[in-house]
TITORMI-796866 format. One record per atom (N, C-alpha, C): residue in three letters; x, y, z. Coordinates in steps of 0.02 Angstrom, whole numbers, padded with zeros to 5 digits, always signed. Example, Ala and Ser with C-alpha at 12.3 -4.5 7.8 and 13.67 -1.06 7.14 Angstrom:
<dotis>
Ala+00660-00284+00390Ala+00615-00225+00390Ala+00660-00165+00390Ser+00642-00112+00354Ser+00684-00053+00357Ser+00645+00002+00394
</dotis>
This chain:
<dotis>
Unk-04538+08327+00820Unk-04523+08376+00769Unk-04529+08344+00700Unk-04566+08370+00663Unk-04570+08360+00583Unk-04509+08350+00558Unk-04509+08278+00520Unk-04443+08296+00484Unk-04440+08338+00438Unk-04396+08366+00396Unk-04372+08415+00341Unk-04333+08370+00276Unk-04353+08363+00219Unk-04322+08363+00173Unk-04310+08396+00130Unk-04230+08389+00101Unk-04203+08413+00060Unk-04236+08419-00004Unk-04289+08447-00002Unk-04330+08452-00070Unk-04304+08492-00128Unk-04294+08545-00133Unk-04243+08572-00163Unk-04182+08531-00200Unk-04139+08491-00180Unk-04076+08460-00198Unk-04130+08398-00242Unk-04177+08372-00200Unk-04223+08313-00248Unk-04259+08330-00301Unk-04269+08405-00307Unk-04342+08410-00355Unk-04336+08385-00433Unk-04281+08390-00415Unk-04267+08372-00514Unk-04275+08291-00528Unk-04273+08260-00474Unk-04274+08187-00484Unk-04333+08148-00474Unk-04360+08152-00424Unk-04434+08143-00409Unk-04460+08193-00369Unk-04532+08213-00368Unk-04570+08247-00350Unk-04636+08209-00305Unk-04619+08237-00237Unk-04679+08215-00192Unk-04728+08221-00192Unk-04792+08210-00221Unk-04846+08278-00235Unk-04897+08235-00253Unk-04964+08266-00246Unk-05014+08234-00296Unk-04999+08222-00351Unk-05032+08186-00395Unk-05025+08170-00468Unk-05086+08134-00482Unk-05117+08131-00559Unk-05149+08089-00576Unk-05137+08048-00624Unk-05167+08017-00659Unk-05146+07957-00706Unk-05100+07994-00772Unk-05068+07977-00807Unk-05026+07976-00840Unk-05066+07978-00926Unk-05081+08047-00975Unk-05119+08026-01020Unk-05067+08005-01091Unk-05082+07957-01122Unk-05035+07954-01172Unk-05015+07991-01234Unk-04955+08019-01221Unk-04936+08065-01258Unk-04949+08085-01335Unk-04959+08121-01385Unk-04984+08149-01441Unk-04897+08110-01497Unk-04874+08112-01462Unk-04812+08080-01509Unk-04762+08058-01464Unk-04703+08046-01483Unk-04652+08006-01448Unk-04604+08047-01401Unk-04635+08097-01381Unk-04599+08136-01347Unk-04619+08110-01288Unk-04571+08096-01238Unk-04617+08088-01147Unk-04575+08142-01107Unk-04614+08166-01085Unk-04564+08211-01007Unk-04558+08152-00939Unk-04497+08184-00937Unk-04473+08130-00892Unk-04513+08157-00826Unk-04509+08214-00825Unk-04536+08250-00747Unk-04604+08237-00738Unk-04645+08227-00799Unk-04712+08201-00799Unk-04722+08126-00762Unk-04692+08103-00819Unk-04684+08031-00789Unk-04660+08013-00706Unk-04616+08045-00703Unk-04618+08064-00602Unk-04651+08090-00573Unk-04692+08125-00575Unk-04735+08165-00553Unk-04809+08150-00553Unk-04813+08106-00598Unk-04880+08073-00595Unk-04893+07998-00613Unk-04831+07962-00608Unk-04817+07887-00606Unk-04844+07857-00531Unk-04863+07802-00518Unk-04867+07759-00464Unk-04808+07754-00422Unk-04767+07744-00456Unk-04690+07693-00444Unk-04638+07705-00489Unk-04576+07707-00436Unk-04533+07702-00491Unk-04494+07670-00454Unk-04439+07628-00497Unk-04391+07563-00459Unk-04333+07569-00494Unk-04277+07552-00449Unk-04211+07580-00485Unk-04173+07519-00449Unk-04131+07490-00522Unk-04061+07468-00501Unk-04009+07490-00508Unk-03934+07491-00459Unk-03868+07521-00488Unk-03812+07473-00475Unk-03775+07467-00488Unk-03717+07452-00479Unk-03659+07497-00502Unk-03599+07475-00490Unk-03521+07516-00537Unk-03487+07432-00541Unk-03510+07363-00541Unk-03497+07330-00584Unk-03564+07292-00621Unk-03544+07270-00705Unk-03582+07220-00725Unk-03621+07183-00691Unk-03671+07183-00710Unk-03721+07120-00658Unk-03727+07112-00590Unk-03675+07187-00569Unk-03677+07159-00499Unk-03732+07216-00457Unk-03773+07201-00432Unk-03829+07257-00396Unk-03798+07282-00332Unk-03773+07342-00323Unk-03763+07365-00269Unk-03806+07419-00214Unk-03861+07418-00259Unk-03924+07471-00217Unk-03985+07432-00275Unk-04045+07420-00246Unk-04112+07417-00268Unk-04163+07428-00228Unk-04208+07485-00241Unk-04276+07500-00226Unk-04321+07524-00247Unk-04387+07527-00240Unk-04438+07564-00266Unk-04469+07601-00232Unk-04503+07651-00259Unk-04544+07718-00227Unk-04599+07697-00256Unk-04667+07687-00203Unk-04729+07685-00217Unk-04767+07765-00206Unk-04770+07806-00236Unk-04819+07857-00224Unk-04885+07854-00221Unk-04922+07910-00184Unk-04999+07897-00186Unk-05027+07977-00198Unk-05093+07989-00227Unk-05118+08045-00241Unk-05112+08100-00215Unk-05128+08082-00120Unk-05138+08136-00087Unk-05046+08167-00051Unk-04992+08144-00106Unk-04961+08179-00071Unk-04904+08106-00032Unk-04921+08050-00010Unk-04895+08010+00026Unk-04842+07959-00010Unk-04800+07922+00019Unk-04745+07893-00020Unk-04737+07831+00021Unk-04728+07771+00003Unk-04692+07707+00039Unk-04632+07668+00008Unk-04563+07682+00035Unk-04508+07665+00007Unk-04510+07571+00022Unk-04501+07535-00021Unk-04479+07467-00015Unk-04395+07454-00016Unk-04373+07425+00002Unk-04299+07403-00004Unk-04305+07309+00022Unk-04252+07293-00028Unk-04247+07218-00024Unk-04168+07224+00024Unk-04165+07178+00056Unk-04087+07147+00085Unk-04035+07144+00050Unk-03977+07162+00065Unk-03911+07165+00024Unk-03927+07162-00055Unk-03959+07205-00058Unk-03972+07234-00141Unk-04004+07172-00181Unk-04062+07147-00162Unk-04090+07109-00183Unk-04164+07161-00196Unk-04196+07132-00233Unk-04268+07162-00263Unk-04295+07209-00213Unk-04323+07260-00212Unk-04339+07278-00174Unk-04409+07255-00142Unk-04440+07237-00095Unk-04495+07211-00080Unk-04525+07220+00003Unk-04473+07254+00046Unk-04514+07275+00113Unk-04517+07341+00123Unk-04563+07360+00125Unk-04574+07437+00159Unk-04557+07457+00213Unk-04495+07496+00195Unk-04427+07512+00259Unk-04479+07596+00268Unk-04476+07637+00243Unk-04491+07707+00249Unk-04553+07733+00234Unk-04602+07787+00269Unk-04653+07792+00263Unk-04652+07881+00252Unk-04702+07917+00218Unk-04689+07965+00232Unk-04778+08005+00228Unk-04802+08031+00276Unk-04869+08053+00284Unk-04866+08119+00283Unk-04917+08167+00255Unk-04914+08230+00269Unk-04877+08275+00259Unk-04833+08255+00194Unk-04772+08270+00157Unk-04729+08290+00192Unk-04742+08268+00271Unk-04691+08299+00301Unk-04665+08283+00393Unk-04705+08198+00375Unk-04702+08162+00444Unk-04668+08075+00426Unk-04620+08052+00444Unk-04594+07991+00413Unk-04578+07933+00480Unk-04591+07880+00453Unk-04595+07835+00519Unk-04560+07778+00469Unk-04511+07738+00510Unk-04455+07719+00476Unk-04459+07626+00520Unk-04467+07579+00460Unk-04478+07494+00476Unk-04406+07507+00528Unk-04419+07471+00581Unk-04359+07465+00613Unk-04321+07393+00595Unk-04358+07332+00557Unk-04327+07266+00562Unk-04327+07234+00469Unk-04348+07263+00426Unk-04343+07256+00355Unk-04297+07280+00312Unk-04294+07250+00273Unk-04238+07273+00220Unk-04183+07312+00237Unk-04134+07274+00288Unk-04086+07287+00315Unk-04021+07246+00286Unk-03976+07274+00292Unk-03918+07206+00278Unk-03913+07144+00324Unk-03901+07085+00307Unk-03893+07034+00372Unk-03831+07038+00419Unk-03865+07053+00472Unk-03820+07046+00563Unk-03827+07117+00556Unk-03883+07159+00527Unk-03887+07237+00546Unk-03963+07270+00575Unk-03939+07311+00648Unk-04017+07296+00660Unk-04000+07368+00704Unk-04000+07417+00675Unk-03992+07489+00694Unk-04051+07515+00724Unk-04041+07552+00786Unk-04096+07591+00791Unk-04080+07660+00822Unk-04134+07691+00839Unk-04129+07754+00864Unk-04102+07795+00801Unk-04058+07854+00823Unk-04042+07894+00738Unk-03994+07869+00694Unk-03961+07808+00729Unk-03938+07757+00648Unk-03999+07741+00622Unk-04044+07699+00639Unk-04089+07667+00609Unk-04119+07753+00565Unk-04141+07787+00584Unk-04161+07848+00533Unk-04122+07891+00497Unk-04045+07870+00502Unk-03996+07878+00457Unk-03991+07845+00386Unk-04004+07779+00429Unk-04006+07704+00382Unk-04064+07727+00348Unk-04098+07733+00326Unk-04175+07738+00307Unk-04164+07807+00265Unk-04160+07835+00282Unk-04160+07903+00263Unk-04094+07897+00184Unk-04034+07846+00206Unk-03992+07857+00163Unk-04010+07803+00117Unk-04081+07760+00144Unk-04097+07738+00079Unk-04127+07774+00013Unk-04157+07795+00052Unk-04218+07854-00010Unk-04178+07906-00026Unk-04125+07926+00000Unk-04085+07986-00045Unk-04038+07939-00089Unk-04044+07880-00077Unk-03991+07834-00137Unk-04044+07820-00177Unk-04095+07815-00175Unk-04125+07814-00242Unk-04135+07866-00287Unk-04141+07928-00254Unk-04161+07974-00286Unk-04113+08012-00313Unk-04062+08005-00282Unk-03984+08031-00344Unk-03988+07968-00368Unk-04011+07914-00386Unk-03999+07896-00443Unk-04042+07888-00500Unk-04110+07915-00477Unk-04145+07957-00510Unk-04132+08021-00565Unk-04099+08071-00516Unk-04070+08105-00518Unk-04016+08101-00598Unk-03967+08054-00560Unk-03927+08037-00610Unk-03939+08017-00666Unk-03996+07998-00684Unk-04002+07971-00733Unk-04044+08040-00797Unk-04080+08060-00740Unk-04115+08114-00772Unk-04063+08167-00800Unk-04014+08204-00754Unk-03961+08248-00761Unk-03935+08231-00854Unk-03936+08160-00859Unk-03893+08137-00933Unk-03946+08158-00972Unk-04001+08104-00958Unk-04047+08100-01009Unk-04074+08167-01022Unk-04086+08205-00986Unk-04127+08273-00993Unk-04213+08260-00975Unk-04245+08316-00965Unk-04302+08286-00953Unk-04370+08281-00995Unk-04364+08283-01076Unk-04375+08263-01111Unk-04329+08200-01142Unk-04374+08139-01155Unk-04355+08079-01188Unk-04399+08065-01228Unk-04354+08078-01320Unk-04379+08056-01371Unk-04392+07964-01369Unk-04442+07945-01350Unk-04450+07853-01359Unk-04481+07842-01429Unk-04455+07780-01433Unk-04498+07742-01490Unk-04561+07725-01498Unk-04577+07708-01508Unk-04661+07663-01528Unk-04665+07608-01470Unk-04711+07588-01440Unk-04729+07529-01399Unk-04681+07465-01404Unk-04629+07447-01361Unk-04611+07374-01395Unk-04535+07389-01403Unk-04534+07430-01430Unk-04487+07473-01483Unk-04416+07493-01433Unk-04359+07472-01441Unk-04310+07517-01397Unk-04247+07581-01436Unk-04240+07607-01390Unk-04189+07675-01416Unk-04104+07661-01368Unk-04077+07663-01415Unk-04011+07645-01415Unk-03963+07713-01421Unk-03956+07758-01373Unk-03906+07810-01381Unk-03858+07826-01333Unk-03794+07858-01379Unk-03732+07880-01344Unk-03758+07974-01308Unk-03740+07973-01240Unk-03745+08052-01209Unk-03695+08080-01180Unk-03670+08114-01182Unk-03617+08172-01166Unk-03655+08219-01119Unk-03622+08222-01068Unk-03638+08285-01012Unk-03573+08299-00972Unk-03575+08370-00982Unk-03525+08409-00952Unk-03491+08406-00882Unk-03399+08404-00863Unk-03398+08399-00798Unk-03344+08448-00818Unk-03310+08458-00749Unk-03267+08543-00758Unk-03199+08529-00801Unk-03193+08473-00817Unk-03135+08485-00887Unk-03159+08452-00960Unk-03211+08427-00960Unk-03223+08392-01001Unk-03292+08349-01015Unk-03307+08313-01036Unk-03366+08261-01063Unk-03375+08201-01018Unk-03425+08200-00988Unk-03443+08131-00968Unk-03470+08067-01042Unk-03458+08015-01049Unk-03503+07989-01081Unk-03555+07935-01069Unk-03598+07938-01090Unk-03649+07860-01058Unk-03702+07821-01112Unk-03709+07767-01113Unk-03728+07727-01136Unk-03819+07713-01134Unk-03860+07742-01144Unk-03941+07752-01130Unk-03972+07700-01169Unk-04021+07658-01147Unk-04052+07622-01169Unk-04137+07629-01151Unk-04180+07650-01192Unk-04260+07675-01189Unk-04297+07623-01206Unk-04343+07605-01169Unk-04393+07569-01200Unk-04472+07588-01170Unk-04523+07600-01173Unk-04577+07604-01184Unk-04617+07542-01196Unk-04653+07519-01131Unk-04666+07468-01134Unk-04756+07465-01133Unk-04798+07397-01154Unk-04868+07414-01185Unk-04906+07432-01137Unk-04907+07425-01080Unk-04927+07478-01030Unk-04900+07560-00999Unk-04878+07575-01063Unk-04843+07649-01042Unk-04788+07673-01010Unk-04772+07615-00965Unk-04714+07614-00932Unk-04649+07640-00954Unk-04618+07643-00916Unk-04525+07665-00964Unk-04478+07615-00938Unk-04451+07574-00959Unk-04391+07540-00933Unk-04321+07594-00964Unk-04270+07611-00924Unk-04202+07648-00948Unk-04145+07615-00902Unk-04085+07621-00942Unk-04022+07592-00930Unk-03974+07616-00967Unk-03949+07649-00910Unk-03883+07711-00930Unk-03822+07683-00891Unk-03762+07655-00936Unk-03702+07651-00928Unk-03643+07681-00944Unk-03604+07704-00911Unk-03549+07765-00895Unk-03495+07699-00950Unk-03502+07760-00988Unk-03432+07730-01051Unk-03357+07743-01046Unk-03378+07817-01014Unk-03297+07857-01016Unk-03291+07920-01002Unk-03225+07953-00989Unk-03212+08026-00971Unk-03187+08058-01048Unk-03225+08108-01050Unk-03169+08141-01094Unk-03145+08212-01073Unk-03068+08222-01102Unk-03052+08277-01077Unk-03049+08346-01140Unk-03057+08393-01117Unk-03076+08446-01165Unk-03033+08512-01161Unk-03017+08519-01089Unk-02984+08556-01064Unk-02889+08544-01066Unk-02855+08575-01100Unk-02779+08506-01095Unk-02760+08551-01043Unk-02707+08502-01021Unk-02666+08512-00944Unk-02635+08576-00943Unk-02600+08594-00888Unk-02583+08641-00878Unk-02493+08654-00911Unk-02467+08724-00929Unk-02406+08688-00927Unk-02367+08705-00876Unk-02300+08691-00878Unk-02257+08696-00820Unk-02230+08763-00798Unk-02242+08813-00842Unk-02218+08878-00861Unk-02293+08928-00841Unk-02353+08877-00820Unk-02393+08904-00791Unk-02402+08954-00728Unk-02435+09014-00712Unk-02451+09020-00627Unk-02492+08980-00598Unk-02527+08943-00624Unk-02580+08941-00599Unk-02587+08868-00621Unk-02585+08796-00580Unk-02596+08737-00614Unk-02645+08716-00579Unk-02710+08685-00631Unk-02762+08647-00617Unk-02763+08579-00621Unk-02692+08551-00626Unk-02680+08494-00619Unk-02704+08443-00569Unk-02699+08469-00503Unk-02708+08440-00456Unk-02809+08447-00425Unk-02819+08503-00464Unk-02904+08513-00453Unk-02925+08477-00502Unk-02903+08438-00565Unk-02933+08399-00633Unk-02922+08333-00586Unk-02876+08317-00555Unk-02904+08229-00540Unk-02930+08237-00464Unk-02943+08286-00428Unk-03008+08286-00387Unk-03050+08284-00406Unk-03063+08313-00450Unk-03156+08318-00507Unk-03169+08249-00520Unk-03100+08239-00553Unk-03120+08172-00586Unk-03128+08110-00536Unk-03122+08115-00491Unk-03094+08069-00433Unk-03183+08083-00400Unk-03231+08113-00414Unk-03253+08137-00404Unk-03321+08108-00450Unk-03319+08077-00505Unk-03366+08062-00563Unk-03366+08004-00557Unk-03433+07961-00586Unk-03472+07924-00571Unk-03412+07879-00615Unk-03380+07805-00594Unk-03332+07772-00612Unk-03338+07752-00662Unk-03296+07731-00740Unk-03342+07690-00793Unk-03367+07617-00772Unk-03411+07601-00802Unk-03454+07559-00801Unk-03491+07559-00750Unk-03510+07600-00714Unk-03554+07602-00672Unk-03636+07601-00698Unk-03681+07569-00702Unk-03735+07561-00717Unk-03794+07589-00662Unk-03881+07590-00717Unk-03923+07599-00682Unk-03981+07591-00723Unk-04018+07560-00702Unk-04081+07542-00723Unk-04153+07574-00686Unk-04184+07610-00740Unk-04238+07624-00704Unk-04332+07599-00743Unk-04361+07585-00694Unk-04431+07559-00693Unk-04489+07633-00678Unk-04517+07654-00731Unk-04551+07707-00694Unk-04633+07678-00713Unk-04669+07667-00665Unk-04736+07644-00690Unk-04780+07714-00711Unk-04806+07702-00770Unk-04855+07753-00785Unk-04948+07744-00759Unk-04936+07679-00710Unk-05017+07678-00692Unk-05037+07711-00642Unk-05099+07750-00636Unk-05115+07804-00601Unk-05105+07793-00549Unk-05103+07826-00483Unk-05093+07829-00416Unk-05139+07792-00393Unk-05128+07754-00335Unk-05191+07750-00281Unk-05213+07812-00215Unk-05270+07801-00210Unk-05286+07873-00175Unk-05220+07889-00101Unk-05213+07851-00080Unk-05180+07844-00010Unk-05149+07773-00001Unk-05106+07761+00038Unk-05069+07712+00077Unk-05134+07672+00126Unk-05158+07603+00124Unk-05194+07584+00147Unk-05196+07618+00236Unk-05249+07627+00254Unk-05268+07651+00299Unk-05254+07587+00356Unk-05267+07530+00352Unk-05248+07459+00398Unk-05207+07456+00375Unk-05160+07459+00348Unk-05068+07434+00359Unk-05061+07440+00402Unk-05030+07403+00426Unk-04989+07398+00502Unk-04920+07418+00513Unk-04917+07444+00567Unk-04857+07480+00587Unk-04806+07442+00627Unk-04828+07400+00651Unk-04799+07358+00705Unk-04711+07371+00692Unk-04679+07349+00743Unk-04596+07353+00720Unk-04585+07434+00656Unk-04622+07475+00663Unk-04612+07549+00673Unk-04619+07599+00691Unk-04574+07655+00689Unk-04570+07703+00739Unk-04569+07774+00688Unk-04584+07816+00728Unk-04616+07907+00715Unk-04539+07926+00693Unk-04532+07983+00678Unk-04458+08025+00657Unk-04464+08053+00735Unk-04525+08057+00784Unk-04519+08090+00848Unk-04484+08038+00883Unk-04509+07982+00867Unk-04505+07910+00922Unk-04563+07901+00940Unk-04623+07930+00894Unk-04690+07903+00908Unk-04702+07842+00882Unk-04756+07801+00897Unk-04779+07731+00889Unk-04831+07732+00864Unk-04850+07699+00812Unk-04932+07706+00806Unk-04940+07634+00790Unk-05012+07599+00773Unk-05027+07558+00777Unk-05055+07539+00695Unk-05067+07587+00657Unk-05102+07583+00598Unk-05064+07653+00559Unk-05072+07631+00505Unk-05045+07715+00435Unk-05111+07735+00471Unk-05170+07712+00459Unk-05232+07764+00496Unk-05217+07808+00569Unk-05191+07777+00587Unk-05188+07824+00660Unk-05128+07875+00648Unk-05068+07854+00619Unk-05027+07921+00592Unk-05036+07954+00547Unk-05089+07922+00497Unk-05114+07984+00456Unk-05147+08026+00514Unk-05187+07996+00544Unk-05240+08057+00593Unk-05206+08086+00638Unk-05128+08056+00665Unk-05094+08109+00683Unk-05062+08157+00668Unk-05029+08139+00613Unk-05010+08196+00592Unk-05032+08265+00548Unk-05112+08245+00533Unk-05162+08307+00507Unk-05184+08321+00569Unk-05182+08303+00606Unk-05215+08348+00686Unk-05143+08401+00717Unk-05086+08405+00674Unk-05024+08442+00709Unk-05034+08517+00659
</dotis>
């Protein structure tokens, strides 16, 4: 059975799809959704402390539609290709890479594991986009943008810390850090019917912690047509529990379904 993704809940963050090269913009305006949508790659770090990396990976996209997730070991660089995805809608998942050490899951952990990698990148994709909006005023080549953002939660102001740069190959480096809560809404009083006291620190209990960080890498160099056709599959497996031997042979399987 085909897997199904939550496309819908993702679309705002990255987009699975063809794309072509990236043309450089008429002024300093960039769309962020452009830049996803027709970037190579995009690579994300996060943590919720300083310096400390608690998730890193990158999304390699390709023209026709195809995607190869990398993930590094206990949040180190990302660099093995854990997740595959063919035919926008067939995924075969590394069973022995970019795992934590003494972790070696398989069957529907292992496509749990996998699966909850690439939805951790993409809410934090996501997240980052949600602040920024999906237009980003950048600077000039070289050049970085330094701004405070406010976005709405049900009593009040999130705040975050955005850092833009535009780099001489087109690229975007960004780094958004969670400053603070603000509240907008005041408490309830005691003489109230009705107290939202106890629903304001669920919400809040609920929002991304301060100082939680995130860094994102979005490459603006054009796609490659497809996922090499000889990559090897070895030590992976189908979302069926199929096997293949080459991306060529599961590409050709899964356009023959």
């Amino acid at each position: 059975m085909p897997l199904v993704f939550p496309r819908r809940a993702v679309a705002c963050a990255l987009l699975i799809c063809a794309g072509g090269a990236i043309a450089a913009p008429a002024d300093d305006a960039l769309s962020f959704d452009s830049l996803l949508t027709h970037g190579s790659s995009v690579a994300i770090r996060q943590g919720v402390v300083a310096d400390e990396v608690a998730y890193s990976g990158r999304l390699r996209q390709y023209a026709n539609g195809e995607s190869l997730l990398l993930q590094g070991n206990d949040g180190d660089a990302g660099d093995a290709p854990v997740m595959l995805i063919l035919c926008e809608r067939s995924a075969y998942f590394n069973t022995v890479g970019g795992l934590p050490a003494g972790e070696s899951p398989s069957g529907e952990l292992l496509k749990a594991t996998r699966l909850g990698q690439y939805m951790a990148l993409l809410g934090g994709v996501a997240m980052v986009q949600g602040a920024a909006g999906r237009t980003l005023d950048l600077p000039a080549d070289g050049a970085t943008l330094d701004t405070t953002i406010e976005t709405e939660w049900a009593y009040g102001k999130e705040q975050f810390r955005l850092s833009a740069k535009r780099l001489a190959d087109q690229s975007v480096h960004l780094r958004m850090v969670k400053l603070g809560n603000r509240t907008t809404i005041p408490a309830t009083d005691s003489d109230d019917l009705f107290s939202t006291d106890e629903d304001r620190a669920a919400r809040l209990a609920e929002l991304v912690p301060v100082g939680a960080w995130s860094e994102l890498v979005i490459s603006a160099e054009p796609r490659a047509a497809e996922v090499p056709a000889e990559m090897s599959l070895k030590d992976w497996v189908g979302d069926g529990g199929q096997v293949m031997a080459t991306v060529g042979d599961a590409r050709k399987a899964c356009q023959s379904r």
